[in-house]
Residue frames relative to the residue before (quaternion, step in Angstrom):
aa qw qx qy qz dx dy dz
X 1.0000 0.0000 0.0000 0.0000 0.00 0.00 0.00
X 0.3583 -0.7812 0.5058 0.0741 3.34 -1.48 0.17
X 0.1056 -0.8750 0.4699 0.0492 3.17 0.68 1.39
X 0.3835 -0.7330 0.5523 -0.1029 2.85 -1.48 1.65
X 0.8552 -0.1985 0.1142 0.4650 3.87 0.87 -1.06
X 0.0919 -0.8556 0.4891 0.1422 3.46 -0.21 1.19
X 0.1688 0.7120 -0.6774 0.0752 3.55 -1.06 0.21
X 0.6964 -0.4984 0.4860 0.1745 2.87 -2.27 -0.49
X 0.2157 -0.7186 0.5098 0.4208 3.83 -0.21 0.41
X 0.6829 -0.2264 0.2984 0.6272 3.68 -1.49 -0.84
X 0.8700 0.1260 -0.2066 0.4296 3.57 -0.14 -1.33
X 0.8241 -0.4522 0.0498 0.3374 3.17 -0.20 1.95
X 0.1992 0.8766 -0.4021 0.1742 3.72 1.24 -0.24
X 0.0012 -0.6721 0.6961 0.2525 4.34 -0.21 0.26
X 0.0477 -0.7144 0.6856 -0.1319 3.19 -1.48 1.33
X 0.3696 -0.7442 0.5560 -0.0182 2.97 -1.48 1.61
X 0.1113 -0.6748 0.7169 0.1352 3.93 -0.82 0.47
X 0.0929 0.8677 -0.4792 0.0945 3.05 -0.94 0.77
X 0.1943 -0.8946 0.3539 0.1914 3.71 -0.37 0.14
X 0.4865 -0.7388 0.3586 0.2983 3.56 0.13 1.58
X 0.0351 0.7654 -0.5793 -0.2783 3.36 -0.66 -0.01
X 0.7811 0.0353 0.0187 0.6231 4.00 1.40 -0.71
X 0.5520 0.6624 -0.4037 0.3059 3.35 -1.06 -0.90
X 0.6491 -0.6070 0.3175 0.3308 3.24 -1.48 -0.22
X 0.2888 -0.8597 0.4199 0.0344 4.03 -0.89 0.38
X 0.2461 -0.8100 0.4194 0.3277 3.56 0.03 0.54
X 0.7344 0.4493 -0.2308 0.4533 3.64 1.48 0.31
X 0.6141 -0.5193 0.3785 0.4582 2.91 1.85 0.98
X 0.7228 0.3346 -0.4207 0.4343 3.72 -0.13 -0.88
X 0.3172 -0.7752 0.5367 0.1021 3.95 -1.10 0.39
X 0.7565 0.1079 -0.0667 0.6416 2.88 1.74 -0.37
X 0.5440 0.5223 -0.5258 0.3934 3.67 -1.65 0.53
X 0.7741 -0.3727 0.2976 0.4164 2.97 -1.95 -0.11
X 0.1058 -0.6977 0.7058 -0.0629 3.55 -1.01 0.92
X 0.1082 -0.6706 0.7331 0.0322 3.91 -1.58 0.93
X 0.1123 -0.7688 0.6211 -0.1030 3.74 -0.58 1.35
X 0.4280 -0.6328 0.6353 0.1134 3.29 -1.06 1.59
X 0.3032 -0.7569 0.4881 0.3113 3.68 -0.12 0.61
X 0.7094 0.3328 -0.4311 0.4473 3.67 0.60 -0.62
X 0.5346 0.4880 -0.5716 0.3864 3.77 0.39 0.15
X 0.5415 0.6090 -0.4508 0.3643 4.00 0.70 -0.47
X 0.0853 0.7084 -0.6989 0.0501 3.39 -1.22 0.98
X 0.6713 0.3385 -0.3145 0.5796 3.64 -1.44 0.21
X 0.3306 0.7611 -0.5296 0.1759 3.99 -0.05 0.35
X 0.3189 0.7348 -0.5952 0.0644 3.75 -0.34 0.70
X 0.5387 -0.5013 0.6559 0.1682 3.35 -2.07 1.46
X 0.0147 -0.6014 0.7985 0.0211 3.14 -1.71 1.39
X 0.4762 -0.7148 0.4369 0.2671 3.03 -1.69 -0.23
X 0.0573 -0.8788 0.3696 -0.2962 2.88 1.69 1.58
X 0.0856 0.8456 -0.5087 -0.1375 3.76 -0.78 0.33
X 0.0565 -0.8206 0.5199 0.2305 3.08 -1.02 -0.43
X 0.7263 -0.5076 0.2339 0.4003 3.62 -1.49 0.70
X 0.6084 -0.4004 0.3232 0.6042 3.95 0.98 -0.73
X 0.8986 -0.3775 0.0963 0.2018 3.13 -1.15 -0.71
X 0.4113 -0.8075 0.3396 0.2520 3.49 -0.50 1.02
X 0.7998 -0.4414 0.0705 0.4005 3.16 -1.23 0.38
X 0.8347 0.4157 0.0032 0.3612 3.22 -1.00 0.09
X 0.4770 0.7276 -0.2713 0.4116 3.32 1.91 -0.07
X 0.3087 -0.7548 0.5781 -0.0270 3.37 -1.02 1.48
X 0.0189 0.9073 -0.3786 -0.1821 3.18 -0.71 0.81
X 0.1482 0.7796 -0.3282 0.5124 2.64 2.26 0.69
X 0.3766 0.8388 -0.3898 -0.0504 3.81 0.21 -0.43
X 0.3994 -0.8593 0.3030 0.1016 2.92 -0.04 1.28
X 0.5574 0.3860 -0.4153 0.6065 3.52 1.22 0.20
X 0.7781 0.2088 -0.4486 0.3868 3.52 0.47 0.74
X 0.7154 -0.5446 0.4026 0.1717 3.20 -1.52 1.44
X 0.7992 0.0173 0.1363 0.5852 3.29 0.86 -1.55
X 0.0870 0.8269 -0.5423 -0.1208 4.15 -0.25 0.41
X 0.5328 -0.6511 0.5223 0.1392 3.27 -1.02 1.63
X 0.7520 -0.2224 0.1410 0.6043 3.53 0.20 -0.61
X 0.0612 0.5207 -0.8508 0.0362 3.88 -1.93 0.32
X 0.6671 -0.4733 0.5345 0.2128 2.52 -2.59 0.51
């Protein structure tokens, strides 16, 4: 994936925006926008993958998050 914007919901939640690029999904979809409760995330590993910036359609306004710590 390709994280895009990290913050906080209202009730205190760390939340990721991200953009799928493969892999597996509990909604079937494998790719697109995706919003990840960080403490539900398990199995997590950092590559040293990049990417060009932002994909389509990308908001950095996000509205499921109360507070955003950092975005592209």
């Amino acid at each position: 994936m390709e994280p895009h914007c990290y913050g906080v919901s209202r009730d205190r939640k760390e939340l990721l925006r991200a953009y799928q690029i493969g892999g597996h999904s509990k909604s079937g979809q494998s790719e697109g926008w995706k919003l990840f409760r960080l403490d539900d995330v398990i199995d997590l590993s950092v590559t040293d993958d990049s990417f060009q910036g932002p994909c389509p359609l990308y908001n950095p306004n996000d509205k499921a998050m109360a507070t955003v710590y950092c975005c592209l």
